[in-house]
C-alpha positions in Angstrom: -9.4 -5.6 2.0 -8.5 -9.0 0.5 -10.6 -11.7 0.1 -9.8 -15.3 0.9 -11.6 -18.8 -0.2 -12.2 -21.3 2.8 -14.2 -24.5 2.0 -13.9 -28.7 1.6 -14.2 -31.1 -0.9 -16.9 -33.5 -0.3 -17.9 -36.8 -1.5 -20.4 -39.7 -1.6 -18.3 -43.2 -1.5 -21.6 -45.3 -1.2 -23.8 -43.9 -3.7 -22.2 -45.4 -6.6 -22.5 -48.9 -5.2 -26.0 -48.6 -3.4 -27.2 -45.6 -5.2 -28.3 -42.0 -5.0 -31.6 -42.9 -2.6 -29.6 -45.3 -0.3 -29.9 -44.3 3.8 -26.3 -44.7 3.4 -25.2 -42.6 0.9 -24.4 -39.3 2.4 -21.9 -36.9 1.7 -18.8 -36.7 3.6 -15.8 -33.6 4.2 -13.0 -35.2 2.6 -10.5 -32.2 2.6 -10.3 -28.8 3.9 -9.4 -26.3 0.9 -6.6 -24.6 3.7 -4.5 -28.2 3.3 -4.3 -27.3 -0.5 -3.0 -23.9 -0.5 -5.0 -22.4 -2.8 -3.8 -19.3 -2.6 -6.2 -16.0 -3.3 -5.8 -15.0 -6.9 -8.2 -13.0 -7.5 -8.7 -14.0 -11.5 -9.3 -17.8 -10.2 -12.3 -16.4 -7.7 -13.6 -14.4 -10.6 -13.8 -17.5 -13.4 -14.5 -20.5 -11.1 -17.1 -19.0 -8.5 -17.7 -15.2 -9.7 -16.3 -13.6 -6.9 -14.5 -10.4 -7.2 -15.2 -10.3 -11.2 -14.2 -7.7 -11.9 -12.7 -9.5 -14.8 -15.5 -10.3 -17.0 -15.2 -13.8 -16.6 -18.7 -16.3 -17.2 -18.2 -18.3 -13.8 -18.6 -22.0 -14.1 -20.4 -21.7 -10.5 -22.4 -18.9 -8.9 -24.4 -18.4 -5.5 -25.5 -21.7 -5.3 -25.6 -21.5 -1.3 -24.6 -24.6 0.7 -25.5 -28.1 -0.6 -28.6 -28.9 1.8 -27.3 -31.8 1.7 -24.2 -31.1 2.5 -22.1 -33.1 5.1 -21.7 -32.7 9.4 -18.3 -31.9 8.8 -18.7 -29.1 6.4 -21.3 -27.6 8.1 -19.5 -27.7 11.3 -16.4 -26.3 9.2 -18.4 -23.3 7.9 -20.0 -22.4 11.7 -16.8 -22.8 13.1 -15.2 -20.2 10.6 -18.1 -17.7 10.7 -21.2 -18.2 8.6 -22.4 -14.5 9.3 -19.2 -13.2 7.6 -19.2 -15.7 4.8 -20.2 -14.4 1.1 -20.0 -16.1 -2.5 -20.9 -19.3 -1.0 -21.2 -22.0 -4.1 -20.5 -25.3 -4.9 -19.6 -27.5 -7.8 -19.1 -30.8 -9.0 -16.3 -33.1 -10.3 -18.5 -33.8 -13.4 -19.2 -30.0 -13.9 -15.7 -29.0 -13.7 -14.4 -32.3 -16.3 -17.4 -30.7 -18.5 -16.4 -27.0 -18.2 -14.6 -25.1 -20.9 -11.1 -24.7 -20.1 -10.3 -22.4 -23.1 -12.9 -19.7 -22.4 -11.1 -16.0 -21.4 -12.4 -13.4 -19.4 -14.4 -10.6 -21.9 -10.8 -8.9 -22.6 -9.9 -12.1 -24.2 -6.3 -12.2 -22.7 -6.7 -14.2 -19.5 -7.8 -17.7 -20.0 -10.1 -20.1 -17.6 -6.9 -22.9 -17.5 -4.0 -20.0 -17.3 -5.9 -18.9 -14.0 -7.1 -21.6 -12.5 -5.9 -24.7 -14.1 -3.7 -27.6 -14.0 -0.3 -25.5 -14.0 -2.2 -23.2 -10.9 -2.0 -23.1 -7.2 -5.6 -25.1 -8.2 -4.0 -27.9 -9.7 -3.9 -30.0 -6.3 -7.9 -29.4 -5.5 -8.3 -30.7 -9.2 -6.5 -34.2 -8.3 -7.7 -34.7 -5.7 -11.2 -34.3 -6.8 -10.0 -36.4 -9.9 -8.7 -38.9 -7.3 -11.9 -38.9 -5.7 -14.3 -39.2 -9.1 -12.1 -41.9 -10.2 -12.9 -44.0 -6.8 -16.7 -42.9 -6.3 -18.2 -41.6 -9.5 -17.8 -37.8 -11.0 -21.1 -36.9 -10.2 -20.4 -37.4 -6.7 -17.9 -35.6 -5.6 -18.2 -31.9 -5.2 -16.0 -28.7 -4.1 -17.9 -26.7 -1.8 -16.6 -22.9 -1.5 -17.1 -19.4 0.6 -15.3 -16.5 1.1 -14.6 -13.5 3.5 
């Protein structure tokens, strides 16, 4: 049975000018993940999120759940697509993934974090345009948020 990533890319546009704290400076679904064609490569599940690891990969981000914080529009993304069947569900940041180590390889040492999942991947266009987004709103406040079936 495959496995397939759904999910959104979130951000905060107000808490970089009014701050973290602000009433106003909530998260909001920017993309859905579908719109970026992503793909399901199995390797990329395994080093970004730990899912299906079957590679030996050191994920940058594991079981993490749902932001509680998370926006209306992801939430009502994840109900609408079935939370009961979802599993792997994670998040990470802009500023976690700028800071990750794109040389590291799965525990063979032949496949590579950036080979699998970087800019030259079906990844590359979640990567601008959470770049895009970081660049507008602040790094720390912009976030992928990820499940899978």
């Amino acid at each position: 049975m495959s496995t397939d990533a759904s999910g959104m890319i979130e951000c905060r546009p107000l808490a970089r000018i009014w701050g973290e704290d602000d009433e106003d400076a909530v998260w909001h679904a920017a993309i859905d993940l579908f719109l970026l064609n992503t793909a399901n490569a199995y390797d990329a599940f395994a080093c970004l999120f730990g899912v299906r690891n079957s590679f030996g990969f050191r994920p940058l981000t594991e079981g993490r759940g749902l932001p509680v914080d998370a926006s209306d529009g992801l939430w009502d993304a994840f109900n609408t697509w079935g939370a009961q069947h979802a599993h792997g569900t994670t998040w990470i940041s802009w500023a976690e993934l700028a800071a990750a180590n794109w040389d590291e390889t799965d525990r063979s040492g032949t496949l590579g974090r950036s080979t699998v999942a970087g800019a030259g991947t079906h990844w590359a266009p979640v990567w601008d345009v959470m770049r895009t987004l970081a660049e507008l709103h602040g790094p720390e406040h912009v976030r992928l948020v990820v499940w899978f079936d």
